[in-house]
C-alpha positions in Angstrom: 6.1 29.4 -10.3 7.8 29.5 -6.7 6.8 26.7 -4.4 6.5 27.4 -0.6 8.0 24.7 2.0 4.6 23.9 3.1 4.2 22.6 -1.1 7.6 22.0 -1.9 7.8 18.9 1.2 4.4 17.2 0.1 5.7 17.4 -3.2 9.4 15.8 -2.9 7.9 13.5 -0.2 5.5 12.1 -3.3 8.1 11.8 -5.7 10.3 9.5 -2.9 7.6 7.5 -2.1 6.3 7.3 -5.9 9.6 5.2 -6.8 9.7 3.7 -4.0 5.9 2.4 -4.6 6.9 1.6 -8.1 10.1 -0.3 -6.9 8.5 -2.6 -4.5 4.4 -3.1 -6.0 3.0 -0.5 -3.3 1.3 2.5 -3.2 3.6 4.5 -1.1 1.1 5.4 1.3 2.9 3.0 3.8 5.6 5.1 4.2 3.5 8.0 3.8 1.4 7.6 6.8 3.5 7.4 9.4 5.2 10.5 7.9 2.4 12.3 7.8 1.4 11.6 11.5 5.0 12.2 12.4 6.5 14.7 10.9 3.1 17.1 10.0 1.5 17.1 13.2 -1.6 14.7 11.7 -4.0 12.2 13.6 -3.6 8.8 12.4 -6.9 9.4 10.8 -5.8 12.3 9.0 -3.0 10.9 7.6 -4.7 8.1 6.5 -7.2 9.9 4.8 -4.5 12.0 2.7 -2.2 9.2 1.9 -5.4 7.5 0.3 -5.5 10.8 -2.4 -2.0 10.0 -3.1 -2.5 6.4 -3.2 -5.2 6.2 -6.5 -3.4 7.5 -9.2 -0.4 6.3 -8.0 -1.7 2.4 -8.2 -3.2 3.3 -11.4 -0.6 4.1 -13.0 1.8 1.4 -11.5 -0.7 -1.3 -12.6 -0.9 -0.1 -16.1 2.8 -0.7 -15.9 3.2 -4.1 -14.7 0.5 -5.1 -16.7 2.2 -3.9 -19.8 5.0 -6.4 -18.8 2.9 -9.4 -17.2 -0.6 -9.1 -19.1 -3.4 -10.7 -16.4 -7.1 -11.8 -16.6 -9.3 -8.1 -16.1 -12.1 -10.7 -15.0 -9.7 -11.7 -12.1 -8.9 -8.2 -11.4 -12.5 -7.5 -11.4 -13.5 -10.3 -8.4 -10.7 -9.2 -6.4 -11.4 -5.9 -6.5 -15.5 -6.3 -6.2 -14.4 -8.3 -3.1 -12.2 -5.7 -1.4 -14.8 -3.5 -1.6 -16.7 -5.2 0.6 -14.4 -5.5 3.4 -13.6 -2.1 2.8 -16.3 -0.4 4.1 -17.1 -1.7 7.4 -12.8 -1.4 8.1 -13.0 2.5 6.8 -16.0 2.8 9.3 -13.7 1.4 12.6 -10.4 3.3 12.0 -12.3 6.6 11.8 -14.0 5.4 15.0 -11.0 4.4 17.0 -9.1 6.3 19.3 -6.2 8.4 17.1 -3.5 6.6 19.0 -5.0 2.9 19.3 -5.1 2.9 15.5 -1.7 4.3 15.9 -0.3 1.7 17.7 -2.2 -0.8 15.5 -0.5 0.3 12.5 2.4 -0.3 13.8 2.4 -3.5 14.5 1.1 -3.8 11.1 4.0 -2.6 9.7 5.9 -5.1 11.9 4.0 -8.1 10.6 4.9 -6.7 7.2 8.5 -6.1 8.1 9.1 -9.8 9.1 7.4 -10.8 6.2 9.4 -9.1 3.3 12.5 -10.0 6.1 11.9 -13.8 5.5 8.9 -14.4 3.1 11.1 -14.2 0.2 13.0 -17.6 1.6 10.0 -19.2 1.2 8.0 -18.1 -2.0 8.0 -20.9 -4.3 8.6 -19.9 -8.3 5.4 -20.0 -10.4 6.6 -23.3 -12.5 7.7 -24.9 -8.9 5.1 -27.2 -9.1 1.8 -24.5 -10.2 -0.7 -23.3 -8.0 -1.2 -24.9 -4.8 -4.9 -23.3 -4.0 -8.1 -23.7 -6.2 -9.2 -20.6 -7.8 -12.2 -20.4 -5.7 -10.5 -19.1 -2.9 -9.6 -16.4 -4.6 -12.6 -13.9 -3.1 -10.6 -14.6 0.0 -7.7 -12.6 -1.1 -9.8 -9.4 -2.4 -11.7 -9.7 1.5 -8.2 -10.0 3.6 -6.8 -7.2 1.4 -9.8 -5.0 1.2 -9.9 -5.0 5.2 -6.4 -3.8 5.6 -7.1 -1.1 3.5 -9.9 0.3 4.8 -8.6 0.0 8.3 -5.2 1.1 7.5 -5.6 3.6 4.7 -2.9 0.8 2.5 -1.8 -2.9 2.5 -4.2 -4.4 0.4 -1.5 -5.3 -2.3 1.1 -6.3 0.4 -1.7 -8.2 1.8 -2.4 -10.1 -1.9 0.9 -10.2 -3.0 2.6 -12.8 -1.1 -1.3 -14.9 -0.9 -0.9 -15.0 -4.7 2.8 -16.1 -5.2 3.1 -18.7 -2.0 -0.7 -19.9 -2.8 -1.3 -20.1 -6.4 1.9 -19.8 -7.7 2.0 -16.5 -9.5 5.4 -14.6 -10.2 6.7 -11.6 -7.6 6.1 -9.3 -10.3 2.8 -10.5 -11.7 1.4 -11.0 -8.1 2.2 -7.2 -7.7 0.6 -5.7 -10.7 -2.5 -7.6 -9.9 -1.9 -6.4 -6.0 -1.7 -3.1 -7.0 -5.2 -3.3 -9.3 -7.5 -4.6 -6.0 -6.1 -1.4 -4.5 -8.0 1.3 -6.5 -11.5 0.5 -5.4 -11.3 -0.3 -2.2 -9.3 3.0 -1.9 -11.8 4.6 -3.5 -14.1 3.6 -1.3 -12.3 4.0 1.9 -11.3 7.6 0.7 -15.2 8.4 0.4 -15.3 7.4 3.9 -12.6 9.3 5.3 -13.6 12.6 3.4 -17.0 12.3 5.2 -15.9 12.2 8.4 -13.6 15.1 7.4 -10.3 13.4 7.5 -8.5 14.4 4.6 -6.3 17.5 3.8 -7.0 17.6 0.0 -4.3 20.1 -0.7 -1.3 17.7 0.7 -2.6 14.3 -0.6 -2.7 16.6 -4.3 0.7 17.2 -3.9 2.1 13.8 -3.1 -0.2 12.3 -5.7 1.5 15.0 -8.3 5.2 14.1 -6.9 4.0 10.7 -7.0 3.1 10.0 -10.6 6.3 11.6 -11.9 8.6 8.6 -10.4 6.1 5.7 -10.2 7.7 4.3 -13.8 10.5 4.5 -13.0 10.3 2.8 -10.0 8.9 -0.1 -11.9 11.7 -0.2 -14.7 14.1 -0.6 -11.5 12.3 -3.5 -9.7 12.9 -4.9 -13.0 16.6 -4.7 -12.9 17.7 -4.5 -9.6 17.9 -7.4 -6.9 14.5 -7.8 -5.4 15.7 -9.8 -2.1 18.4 -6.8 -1.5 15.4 -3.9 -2.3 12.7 -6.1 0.1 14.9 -6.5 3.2 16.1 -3.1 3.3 12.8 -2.0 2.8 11.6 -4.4 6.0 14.3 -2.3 8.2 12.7 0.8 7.3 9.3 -0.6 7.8 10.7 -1.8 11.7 12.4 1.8 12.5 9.2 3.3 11.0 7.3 1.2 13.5 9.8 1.9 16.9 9.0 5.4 16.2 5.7 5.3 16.0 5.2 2.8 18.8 7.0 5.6 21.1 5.1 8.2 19.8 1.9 6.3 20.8 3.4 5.6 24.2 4.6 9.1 24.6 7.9 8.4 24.8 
């Protein structure tokens, strides 16, 4: 079957973003976003709304991979993902409520706060048998809520948001802090999705597509962050994350 442009672009863009999600314990949709506002004409909403179609299976299937390699409690799973969900909610209901290119700009700096942190946050995680975890358990609700916010007003971050809380404060490995980052995602996302498709701010047709391009790299992006060196991968990935967000700072400025 022949694939237009307007299919054929969603559909490479997914399969990009679907290793590159794999590779680094995201859901793509951080990269997505802004190149769905950018490059095809979408509100911030929009794109938000379309990256989250994308953003399910995809974190499905990644966790099922990590977890293959770094097994992890389901209970724990289950209470950080129960408590996402209730900071999703009431973030989904702001960004849809916000002015297109306030949440615009917002995201942005977002993405610069994540840039600086997978710039220099690596020089300070501590290896999970440096000493164990530093937090007690209990504050682990804590990491569901901060991540569960971020995704609902963002459309993504929840596992960047947990990853780093769950290496630097209770002393879980990079890669096991990822896989557990990437299973909090799923129902908050599918919650904030819910939202967004209410309000009628989500182009099924495109999120399909980069879901579909999506799924057929995302294991092999986790084989590589396996293999290759993960400082190298992260701060390469933080200069994409700051050009990302000079670009979409100008845009917002209307530069």
């Amino acid at each position: 079957m022949d694939l237009s442009p307007a299919m054929l672009e969603p559909l490479l863009l997914g399969a990009v973003l679907g290793g590159v999600g794999g590779l680094l314990g995201v859901g793509g949709g951080i990269v997505a976003i802004p190149v769905l506002a950018m490059g095809f004409g979408m509100s911030q909403q929009m794109a938000q709304g379309t990256a989250l179609v994308m953003i399910m299976p995809n974190v499905l299937l990644a966790f099922w991979r990590y977890r293959q390699r770094h097994p992890m409690s389901l209970a724990t799973v289950g209470l950080l993902g129960a408590c996402a969900m209730l900071a999703t909610w009431p973030a989904a209901w702001l960004a849809i409520r916000l002015d297109s290119r306030v949440l615009s700009l917002c995201f942005a700096v977002f993405l610069v706060g994540l840039s600086l942190y997978f710039l220099y946050g690596t020089r300070a995680a501590a290896p999970a048998d440096a000493g164990g975890a530093r937090w007690h358990p209990r504050y682990l609700p804590g990491v569901g809520l901060a991540g569960g916010f971020m995704s609902g007003l963002f459309g993504v971050g929840a596992g960047l948001v947990a990853a780093p809380l769950l290496v630097r404060g209770f002393g879980l490995r990079q890669a096991a802090a990822q896989g557990m980052g990437l299973a909090m995602v799923v129902p908050g996302s599918a919650l904030a999705l819910a939202t967004f498709a209410q309000a009628r701010q989500v182009d099924w047709q495109t999120g399909m597509l980069l879901a579909t391009g999506g799924m057929a790299t995302i294991s092999y992006g986790v084989a590589w962050a396996h293999r290759l060196p993960e400082r190298r991968l992260r701060r390469l990935f933080a200069l994409l994350l700051l050009v990302t967000a000079a670009l979409m700072i100008a845009r917002g400025l209307g530069f």
